[in-house]
TORKOL-4160 file (C-alpha; in steps of 0.2 Angstrom, whole numbers, padded with zeros to 4 digits, m for minus):
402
<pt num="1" X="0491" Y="m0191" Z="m0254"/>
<pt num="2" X="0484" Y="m0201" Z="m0263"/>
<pt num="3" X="0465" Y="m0209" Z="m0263"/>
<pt num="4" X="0464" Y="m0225" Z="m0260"/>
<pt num="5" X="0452" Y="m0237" Z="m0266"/>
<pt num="6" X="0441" Y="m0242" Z="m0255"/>
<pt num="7" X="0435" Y="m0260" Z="m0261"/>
<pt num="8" X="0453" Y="m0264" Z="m0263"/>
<pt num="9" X="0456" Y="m0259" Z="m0245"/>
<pt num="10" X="0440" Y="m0271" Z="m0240"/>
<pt num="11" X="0449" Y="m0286" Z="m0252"/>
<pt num="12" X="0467" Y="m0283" Z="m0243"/>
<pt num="13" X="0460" Y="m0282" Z="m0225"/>
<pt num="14" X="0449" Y="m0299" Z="m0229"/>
<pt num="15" X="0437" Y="m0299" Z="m0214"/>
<pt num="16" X="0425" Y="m0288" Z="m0205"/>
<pt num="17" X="0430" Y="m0277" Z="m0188"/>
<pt num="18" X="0425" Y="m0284" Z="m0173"/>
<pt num="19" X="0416" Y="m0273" Z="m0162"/>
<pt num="20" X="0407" Y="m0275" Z="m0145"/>
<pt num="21" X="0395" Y="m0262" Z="m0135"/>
<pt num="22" X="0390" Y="m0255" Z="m0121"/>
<pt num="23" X="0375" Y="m0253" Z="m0119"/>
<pt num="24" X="0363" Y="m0250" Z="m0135"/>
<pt num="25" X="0353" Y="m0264" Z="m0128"/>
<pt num="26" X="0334" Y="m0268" Z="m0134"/>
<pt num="27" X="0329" Y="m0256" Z="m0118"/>
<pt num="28" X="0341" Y="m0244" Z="m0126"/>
<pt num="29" X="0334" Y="m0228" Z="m0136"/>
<pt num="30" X="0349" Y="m0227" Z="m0149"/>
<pt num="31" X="0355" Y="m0246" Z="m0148"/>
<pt num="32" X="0345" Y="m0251" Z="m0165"/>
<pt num="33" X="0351" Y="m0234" Z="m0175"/>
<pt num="34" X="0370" Y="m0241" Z="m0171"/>
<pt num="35" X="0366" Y="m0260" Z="m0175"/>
<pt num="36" X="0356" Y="m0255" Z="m0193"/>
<pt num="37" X="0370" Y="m0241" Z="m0196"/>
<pt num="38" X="0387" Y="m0250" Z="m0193"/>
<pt num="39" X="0378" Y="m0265" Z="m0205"/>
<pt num="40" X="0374" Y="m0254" Z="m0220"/>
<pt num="41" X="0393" Y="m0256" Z="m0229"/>
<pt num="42" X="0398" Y="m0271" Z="m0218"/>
<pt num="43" X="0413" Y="m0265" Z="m0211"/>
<pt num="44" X="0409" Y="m0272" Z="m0193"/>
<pt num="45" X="0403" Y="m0287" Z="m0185"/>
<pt num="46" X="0396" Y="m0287" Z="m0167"/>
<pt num="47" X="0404" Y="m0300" Z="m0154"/>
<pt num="48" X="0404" Y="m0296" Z="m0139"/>
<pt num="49" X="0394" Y="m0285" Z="m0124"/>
<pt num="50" X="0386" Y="m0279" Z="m0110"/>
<pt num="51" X="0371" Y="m0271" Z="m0119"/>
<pt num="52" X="0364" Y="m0266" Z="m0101"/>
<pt num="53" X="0363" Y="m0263" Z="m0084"/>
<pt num="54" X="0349" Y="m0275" Z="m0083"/>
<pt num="55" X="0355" Y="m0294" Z="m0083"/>
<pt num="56" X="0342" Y="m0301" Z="m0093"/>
<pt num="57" X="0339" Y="m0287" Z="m0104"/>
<pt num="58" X="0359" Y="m0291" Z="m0111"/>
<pt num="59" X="0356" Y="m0308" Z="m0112"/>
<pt num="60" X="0342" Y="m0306" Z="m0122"/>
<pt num="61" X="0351" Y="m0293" Z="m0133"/>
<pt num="62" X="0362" Y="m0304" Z="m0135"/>
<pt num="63" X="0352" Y="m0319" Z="m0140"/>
<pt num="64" X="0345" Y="m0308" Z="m0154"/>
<pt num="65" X="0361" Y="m0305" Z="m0160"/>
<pt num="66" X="0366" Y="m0321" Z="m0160"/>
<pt num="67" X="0383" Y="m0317" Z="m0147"/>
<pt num="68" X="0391" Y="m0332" Z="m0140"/>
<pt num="69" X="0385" Y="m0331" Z="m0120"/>
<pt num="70" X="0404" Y="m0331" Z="m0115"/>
<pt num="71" X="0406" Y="m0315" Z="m0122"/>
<pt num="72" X="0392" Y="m0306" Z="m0112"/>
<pt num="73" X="0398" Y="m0297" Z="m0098"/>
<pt num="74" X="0394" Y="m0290" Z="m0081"/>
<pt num="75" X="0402" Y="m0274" Z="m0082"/>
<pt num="76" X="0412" Y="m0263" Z="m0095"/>
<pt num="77" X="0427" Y="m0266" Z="m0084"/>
<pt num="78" X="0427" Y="m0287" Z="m0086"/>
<pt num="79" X="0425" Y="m0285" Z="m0105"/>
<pt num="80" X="0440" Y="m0272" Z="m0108"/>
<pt num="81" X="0452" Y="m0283" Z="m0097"/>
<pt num="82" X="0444" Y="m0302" Z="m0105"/>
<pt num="83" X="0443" Y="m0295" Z="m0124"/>
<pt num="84" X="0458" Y="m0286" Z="m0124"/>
<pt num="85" X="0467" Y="m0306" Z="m0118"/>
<pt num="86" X="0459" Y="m0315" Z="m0134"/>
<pt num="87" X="0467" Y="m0317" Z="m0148"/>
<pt num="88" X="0451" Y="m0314" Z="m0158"/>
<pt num="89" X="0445" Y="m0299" Z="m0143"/>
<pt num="90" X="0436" Y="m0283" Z="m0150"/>
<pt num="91" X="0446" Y="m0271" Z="m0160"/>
<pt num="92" X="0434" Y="m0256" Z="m0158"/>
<pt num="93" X="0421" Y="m0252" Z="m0144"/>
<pt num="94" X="0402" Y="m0243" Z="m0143"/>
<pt num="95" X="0399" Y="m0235" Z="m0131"/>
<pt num="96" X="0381" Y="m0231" Z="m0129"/>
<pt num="97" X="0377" Y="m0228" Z="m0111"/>
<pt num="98" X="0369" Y="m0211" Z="m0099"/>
<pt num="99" X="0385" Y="m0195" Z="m0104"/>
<pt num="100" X="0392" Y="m0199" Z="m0084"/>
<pt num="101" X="0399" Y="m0218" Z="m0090"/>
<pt num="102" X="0406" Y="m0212" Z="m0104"/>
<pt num="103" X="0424" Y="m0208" Z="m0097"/>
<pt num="104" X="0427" Y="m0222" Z="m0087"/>
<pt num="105" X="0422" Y="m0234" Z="m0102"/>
<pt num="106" X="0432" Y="m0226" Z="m0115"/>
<pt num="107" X="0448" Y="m0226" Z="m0104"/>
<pt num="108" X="0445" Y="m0244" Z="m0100"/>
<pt num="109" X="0447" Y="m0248" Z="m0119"/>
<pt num="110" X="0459" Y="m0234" Z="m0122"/>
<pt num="111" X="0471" Y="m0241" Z="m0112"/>
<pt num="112" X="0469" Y="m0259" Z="m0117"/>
<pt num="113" X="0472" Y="m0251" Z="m0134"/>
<pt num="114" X="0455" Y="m0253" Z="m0140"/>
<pt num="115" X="0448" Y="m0240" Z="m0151"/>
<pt num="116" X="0431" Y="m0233" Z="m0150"/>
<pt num="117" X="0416" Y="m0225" Z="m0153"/>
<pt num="118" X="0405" Y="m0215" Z="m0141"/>
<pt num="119" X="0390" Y="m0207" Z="m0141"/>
<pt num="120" X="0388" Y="m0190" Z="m0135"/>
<pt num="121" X="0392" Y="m0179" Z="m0125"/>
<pt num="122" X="0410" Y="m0186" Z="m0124"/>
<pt num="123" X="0407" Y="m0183" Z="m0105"/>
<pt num="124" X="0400" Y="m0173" Z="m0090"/>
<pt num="125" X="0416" Y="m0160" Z="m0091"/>
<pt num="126" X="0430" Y="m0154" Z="m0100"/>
<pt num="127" X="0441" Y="m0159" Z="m0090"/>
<pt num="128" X="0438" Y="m0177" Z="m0092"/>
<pt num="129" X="0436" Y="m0173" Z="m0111"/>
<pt num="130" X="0452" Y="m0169" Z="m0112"/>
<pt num="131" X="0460" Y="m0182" Z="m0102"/>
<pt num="132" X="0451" Y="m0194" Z="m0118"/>
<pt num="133" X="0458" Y="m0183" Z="m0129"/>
<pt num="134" X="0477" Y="m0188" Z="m0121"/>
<pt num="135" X="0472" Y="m0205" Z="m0117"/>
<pt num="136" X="0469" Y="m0209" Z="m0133"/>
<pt num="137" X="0482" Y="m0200" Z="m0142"/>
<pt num="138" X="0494" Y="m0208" Z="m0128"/>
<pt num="139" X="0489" Y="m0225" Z="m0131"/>
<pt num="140" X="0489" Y="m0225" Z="m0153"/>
<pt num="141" X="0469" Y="m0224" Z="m0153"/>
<pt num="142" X="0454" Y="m0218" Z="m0164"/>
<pt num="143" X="0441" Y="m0211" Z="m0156"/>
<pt num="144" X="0423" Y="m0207" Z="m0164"/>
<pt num="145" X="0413" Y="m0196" Z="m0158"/>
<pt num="146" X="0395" Y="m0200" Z="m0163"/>
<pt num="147" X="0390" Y="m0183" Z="m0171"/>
<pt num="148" X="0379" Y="m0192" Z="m0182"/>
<pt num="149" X="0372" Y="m0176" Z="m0194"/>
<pt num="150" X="0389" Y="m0173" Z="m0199"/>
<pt num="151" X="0386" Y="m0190" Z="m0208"/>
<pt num="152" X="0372" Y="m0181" Z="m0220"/>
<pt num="153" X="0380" Y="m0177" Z="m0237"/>
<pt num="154" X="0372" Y="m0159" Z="m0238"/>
<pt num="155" X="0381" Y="m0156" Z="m0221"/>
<pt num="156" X="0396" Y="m0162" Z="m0231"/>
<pt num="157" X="0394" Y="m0152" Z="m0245"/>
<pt num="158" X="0390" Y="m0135" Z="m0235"/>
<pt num="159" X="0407" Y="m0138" Z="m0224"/>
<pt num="160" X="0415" Y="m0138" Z="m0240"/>
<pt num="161" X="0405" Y="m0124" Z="m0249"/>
<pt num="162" X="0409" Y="m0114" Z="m0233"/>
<pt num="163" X="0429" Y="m0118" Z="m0231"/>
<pt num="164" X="0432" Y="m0114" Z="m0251"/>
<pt num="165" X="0426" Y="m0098" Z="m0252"/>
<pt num="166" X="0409" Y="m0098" Z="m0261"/>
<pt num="167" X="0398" Y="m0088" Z="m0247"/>
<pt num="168" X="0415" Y="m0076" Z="m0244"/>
<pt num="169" X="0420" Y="m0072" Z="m0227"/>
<pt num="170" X="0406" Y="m0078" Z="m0214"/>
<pt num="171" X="0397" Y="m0066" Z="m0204"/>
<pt num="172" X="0384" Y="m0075" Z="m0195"/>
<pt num="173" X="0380" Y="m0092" Z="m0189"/>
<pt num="174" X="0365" Y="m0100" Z="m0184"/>
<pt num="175" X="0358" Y="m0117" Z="m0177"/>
<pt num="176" X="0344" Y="m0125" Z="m0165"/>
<pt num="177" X="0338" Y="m0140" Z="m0158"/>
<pt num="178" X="0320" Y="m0137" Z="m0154"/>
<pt num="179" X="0310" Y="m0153" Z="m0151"/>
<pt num="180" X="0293" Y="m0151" Z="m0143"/>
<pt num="181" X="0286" Y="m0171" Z="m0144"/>
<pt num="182" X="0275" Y="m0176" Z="m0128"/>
<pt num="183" X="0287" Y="m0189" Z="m0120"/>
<pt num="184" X="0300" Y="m0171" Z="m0114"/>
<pt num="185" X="0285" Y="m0158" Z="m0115"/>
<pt num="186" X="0278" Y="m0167" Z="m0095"/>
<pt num="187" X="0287" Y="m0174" Z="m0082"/>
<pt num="188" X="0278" Y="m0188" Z="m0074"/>
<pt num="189" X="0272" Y="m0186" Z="m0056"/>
<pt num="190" X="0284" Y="m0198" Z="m0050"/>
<pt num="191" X="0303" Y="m0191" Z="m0051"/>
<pt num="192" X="0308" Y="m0209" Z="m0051"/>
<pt num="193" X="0299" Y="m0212" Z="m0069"/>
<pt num="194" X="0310" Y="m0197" Z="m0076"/>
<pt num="195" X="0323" Y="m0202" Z="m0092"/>
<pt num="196" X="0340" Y="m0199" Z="m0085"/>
<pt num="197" X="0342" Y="m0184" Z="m0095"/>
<pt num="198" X="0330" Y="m0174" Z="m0083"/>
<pt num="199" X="0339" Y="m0179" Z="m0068"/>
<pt num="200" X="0351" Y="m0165" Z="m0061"/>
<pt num="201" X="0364" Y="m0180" Z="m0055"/>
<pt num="202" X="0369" Y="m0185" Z="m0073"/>
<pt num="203" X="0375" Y="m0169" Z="m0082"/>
<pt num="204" X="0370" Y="m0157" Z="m0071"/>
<pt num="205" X="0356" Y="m0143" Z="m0072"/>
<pt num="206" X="0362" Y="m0136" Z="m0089"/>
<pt num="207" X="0360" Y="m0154" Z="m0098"/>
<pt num="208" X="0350" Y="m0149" Z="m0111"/>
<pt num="209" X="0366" Y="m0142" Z="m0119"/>
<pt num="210" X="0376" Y="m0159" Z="m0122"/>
<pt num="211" X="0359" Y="m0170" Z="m0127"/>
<pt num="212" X="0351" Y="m0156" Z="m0137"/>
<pt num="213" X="0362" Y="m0139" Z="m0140"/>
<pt num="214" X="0376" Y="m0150" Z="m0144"/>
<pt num="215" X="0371" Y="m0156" Z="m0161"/>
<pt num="216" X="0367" Y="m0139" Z="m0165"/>
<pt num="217" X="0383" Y="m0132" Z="m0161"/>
<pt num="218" X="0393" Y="m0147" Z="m0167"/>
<pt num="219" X="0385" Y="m0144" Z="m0184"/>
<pt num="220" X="0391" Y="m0126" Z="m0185"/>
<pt num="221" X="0409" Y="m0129" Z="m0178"/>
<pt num="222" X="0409" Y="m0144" Z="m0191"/>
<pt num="223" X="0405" Y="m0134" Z="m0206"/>
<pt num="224" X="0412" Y="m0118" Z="m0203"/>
<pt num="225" X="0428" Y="m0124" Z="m0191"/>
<pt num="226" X="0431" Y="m0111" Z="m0179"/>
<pt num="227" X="0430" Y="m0111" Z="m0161"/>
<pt num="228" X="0418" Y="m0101" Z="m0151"/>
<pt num="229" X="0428" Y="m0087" Z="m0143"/>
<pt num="230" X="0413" Y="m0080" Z="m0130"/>
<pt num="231" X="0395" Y="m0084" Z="m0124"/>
<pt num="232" X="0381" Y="m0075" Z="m0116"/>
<pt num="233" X="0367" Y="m0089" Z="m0110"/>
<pt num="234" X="0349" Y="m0088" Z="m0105"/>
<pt num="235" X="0343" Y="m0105" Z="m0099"/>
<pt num="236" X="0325" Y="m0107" Z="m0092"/>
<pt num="237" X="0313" Y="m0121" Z="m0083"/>
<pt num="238" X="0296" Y="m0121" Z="m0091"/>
<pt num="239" X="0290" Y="m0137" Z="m0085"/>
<pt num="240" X="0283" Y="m0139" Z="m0068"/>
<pt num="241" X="0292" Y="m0153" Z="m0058"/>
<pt num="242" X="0308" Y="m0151" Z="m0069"/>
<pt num="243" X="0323" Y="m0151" Z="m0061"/>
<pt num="244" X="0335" Y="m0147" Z="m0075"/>
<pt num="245" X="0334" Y="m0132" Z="m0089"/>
<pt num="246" X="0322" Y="m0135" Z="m0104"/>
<pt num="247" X="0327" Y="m0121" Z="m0116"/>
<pt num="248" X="0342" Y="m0114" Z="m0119"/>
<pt num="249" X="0347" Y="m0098" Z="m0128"/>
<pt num="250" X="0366" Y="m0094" Z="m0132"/>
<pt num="251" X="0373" Y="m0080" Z="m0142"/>
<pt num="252" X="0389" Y="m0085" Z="m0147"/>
<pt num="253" X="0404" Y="m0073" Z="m0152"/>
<pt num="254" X="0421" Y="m0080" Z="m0163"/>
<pt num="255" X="0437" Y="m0075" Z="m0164"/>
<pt num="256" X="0438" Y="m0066" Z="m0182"/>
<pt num="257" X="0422" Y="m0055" Z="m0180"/>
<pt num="258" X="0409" Y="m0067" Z="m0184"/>
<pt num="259" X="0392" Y="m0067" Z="m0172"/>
<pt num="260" X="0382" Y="m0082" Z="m0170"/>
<pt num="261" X="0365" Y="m0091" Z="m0160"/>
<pt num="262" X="0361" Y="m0107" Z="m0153"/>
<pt num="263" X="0345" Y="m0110" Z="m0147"/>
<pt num="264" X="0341" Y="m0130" Z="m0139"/>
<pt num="265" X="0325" Y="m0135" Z="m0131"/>
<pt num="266" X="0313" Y="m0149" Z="m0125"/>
<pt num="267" X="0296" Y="m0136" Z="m0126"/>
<pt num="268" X="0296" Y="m0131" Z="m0142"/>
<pt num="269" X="0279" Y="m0141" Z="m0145"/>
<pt num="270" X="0273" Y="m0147" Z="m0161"/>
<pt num="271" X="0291" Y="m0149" Z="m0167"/>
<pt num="272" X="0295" Y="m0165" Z="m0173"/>
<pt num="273" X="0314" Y="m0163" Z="m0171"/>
<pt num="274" X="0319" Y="m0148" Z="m0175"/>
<pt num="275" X="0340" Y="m0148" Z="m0181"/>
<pt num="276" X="0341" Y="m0134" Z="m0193"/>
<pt num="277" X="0357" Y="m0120" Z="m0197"/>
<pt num="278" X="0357" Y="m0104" Z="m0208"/>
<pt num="279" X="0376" Y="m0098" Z="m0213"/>
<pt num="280" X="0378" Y="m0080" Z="m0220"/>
<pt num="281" X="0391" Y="m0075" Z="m0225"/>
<pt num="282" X="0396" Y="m0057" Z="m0237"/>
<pt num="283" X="0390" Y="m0068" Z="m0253"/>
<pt num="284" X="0376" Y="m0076" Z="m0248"/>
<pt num="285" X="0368" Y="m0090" Z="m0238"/>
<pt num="286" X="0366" Y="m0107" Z="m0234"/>
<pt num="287" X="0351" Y="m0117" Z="m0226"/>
<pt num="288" X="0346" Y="m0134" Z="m0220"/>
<pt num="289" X="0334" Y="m0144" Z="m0211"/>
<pt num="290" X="0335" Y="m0161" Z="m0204"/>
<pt num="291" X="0318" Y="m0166" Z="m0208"/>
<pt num="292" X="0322" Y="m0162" Z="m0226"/>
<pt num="293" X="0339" Y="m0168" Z="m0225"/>
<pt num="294" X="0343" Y="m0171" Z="m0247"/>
<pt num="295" X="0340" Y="m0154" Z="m0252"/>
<pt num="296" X="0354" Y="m0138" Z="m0245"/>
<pt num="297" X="0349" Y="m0120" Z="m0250"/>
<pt num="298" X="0360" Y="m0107" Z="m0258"/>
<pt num="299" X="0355" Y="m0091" Z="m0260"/>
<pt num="300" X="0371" Y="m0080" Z="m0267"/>
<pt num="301" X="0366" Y="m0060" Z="m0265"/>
<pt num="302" X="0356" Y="m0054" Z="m0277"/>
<pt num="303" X="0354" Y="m0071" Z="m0287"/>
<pt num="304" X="0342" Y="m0083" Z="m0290"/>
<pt num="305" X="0340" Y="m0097" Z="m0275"/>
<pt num="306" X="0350" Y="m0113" Z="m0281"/>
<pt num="307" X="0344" Y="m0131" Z="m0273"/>
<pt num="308" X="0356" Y="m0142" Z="m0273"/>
<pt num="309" X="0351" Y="m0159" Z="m0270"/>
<pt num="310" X="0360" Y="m0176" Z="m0264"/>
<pt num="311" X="0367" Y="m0187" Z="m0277"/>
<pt num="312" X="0374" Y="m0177" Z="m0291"/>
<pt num="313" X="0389" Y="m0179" Z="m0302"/>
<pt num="314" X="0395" Y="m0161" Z="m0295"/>
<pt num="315" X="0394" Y="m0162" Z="m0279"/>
<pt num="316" X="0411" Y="m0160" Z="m0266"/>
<pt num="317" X="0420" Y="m0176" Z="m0263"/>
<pt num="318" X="0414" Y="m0180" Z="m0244"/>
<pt num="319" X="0396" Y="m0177" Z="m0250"/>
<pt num="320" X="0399" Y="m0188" Z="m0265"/>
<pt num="321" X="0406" Y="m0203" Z="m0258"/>
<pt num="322" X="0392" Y="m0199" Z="m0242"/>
<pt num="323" X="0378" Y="m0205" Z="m0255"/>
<pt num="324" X="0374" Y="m0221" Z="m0260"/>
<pt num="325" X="0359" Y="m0217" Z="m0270"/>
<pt num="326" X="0356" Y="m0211" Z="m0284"/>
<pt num="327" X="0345" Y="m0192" Z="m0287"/>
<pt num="328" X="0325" Y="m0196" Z="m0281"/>
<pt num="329" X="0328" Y="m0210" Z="m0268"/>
<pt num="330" X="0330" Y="m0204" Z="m0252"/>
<pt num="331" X="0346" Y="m0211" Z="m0241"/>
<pt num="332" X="0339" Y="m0201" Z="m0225"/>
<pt num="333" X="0345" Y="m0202" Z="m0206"/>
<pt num="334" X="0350" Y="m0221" Z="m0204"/>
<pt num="335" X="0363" Y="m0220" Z="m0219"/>
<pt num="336" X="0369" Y="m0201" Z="m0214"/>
<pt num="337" X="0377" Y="m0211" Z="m0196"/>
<pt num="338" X="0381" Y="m0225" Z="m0207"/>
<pt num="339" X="0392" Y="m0213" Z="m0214"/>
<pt num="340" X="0401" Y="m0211" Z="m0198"/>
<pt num="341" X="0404" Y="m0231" Z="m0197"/>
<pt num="342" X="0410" Y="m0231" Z="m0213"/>
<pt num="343" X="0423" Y="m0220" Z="m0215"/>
<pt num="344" X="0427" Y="m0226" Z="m0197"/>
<pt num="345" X="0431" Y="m0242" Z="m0203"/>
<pt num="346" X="0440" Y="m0236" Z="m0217"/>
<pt num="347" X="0453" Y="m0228" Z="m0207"/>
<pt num="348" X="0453" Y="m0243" Z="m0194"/>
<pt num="349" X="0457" Y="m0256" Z="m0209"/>
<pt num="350" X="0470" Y="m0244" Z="m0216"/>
<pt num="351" X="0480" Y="m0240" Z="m0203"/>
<pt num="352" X="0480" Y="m0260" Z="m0197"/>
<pt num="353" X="0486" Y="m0261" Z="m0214"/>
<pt num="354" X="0500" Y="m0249" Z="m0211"/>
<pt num="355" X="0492" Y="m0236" Z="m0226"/>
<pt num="356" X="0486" Y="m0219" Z="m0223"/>
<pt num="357" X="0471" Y="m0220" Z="m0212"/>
<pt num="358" X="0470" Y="m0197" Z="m0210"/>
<pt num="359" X="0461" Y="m0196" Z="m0228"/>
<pt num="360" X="0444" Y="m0206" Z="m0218"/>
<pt num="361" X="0446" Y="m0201" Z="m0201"/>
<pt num="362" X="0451" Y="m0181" Z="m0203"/>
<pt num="363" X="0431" Y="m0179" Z="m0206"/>
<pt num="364" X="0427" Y="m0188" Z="m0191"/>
<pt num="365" X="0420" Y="m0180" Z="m0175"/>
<pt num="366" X="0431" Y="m0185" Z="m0161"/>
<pt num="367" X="0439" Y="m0181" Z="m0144"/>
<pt num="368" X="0444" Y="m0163" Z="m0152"/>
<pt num="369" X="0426" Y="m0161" Z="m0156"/>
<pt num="370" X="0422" Y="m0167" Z="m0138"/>
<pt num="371" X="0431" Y="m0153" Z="m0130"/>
<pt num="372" X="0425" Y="m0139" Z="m0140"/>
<pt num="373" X="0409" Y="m0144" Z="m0136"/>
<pt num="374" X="0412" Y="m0145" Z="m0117"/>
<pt num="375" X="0421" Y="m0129" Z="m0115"/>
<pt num="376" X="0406" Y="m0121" Z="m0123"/>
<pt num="377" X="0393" Y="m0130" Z="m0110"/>
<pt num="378" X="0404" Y="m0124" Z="m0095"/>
<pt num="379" X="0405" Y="m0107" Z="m0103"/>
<pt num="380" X="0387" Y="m0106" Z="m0110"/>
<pt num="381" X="0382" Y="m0113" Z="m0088"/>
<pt num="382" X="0396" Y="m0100" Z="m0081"/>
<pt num="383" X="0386" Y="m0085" Z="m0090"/>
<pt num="384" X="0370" Y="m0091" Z="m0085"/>
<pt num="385" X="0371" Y="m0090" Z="m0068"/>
<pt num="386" X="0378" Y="m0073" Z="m0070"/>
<pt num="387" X="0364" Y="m0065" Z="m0077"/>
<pt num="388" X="0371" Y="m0069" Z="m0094"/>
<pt num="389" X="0386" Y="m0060" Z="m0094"/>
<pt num="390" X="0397" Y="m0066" Z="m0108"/>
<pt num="391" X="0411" Y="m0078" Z="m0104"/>
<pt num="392" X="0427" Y="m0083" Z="m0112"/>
<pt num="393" X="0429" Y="m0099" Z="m0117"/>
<pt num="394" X="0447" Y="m0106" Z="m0117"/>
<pt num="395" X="0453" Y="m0114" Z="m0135"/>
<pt num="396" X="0455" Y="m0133" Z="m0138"/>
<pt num="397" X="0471" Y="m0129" Z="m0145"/>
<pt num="398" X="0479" Y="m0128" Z="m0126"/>
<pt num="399" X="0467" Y="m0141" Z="m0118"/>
<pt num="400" X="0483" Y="m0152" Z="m0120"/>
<pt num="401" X="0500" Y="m0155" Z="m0124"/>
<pt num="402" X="0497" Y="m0161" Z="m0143"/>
């Protein structure tokens, strides 16, 4: 297959994607991330929303942004059925709203054959991950799954360090989440002040595994590929008040031998974030930290440490075209999810275009990714309540019939 040239593909399509949200208002905590993100490479123009369940905090979102006031809806369900009429409606949606909307947004654009993008979790269940997964394969749809350290070039380039061969076979995996910042180390006195991911009615007790444990997951499953075969979870409460599950600890067991840990939590004070993974395999080993995201550190067995940094003229090909910068200017979190919009536009244009849109969209995080990571939060929840006894965890390869 051959590569193809990106500028070109910008010159032949002639315009920028139209793209609507919901949610990511000005009340929203990720809203401005996806509004700097999906500007960075200009593949996408914001025109239509309903940027909240407040009234007035979507007008005045949309004010801000310049929307036309017809285009500002009332409910996700008005703007699937009125966009997906004009002739000039959204081609792509964000959805940024609390995990238990997620499905019944993405299948109202789904079906009106809009694509989209979603935050994650993918859903409350793996169930209704997978019925996206099948909506969206039913219906001719790309779907993003907004993953958004996959976008980090060192991330790029360990995934493809890992896949050819350089650490060897894989023996261990390791990742954590562990953020400790004042605003999830208390709950306030009144339960009604709580952020919605500390209410049992949105995910469920065990939440702390899509909003935190996820991204540590995803990143291992990203770069090394395989699916967790078993887990054995140990989830506690440490703050008083709390109605869900702070800290998480999974030991994770794959398929061809390999042994792995996950560890998510709200409590681990004085971390400022927190995303980190260490890879070993029979070579040597990998590691990298969000909060020093340029810099990916191979240590081979019995070698010297080698740093490779961002930028350079040897890097792999993802981690190359993920950088915009040249070595000693830090690109940092906002470009790494740019990253995501990019190559999500790419494959949009090119296949409305009628030309190979896999070659941007295979690197993608998307429904697939959204099942793996549910079956492994129902697994990881099953062994916790039993005393942490290990549980099988069914491969996304049978969750449907593609």
């Amino acid at each position: 297959m051959s590569e193809i040239d990106i500028d070109e593909l910008r010159s032949r399509f002639g315009r920028r994607l139209r793209i609507g949200f919901v949610g990511g208002g000005r009340d929203s905590v990720i809203g401005e991330t996806h509004l700097a993100a999906m500007r960075v490479d200009g593949f996408f123009e914001l025109y239509a929303g309903v940027f909240s369940i407040d009234p007035t905090v979507s007008a005045a979102t949309a004010r801000a942004e310049f929307i036309d006031a017809n285009r500002v809806y009332g409910s996700f369900n008005e703007m699937a059925e009125k966009e997906a009429q004009r002739e000039d409606g959204i081609e792509v949606v964000l959805i940024a709203t609390p995990p238990h909307i997620h499905f019944e947004a993405a299948k109202a654009f789904l079906t009106r054959g809009i694509d989209v993008i979603c935050e994650k979790p993918i859903a409350v269940n793996r169930e209704q991950a997978v019925q996206l997964d099948d909506l969206a394969r039913q219906h001719g749809r790309l779907f993003c799954l907004t993953h958004c350290y996959t976008g980090y070039p060192m991330v790029r380039e360990a995934r493809a360090m890992v896949r050819s061969g350089q650490l060897g076979k894989i023996r261990i995996l390791e990742a954590e989440l562990a953020a400790g910042d004042p605003g999830v180390s208390f709950e306030p006195e009144n339960p009604a002040d709580r952020h919605w991911r500390f209410r049992e009615n949105i995910m469920g007790k065990g939440a702390i595994l899509g909003e935190v444990a996820s991204h540590a997951h995803h990143l291992l499953h990203y770069i090394y590929g395989e699916e967790i075969s078993a887990v054995s979870a140990e989830m506690s409460t440490f703050v008083p008040r709390r109605a869900v599950y702070d800290n998480a600890y999974l030991t994770t067991r794959y398929a061809g031998g390999v042994r792995g840990r996950i560890w998510g939590s709200y409590i681990a004070a004085g971390n400022d974030h927190g995303l980190c993974f260490r890879i070993y395999g029979e070579l040597g080993g990998l590691k990298w930290h969000q909060e020093d995201p340029e810099i990916l550190w191979f240590k081979p067995i019995g070698g010297k440490a080698q740093r490779i940094a961002r930028g350079y003229q040897d890097l792999s090909f993802w981690a190359s075209r993920g950088s915009r910068f040249r070595p000693g200017h830090p690109e940092g979190y906002a470009l790494a999810f740019a990253n995501l919009y990019a190559d999500f536009g790419c494959a949009m244009m090119a296949r409305q275009l009628g030309l190979s849109h896999e070659q941007f969209y295979d690197a993608l995080p998307n429904t697939r990714d959204g099942i793996v990571t549910m079956s492994l939060i129902e697994a990881a929840v099953a062994s916790n309540d039993n005393d942490g006894h290990w549980t099988s965890i069914p491969k996304t390869s049978s969750a449907s019939n593609t």
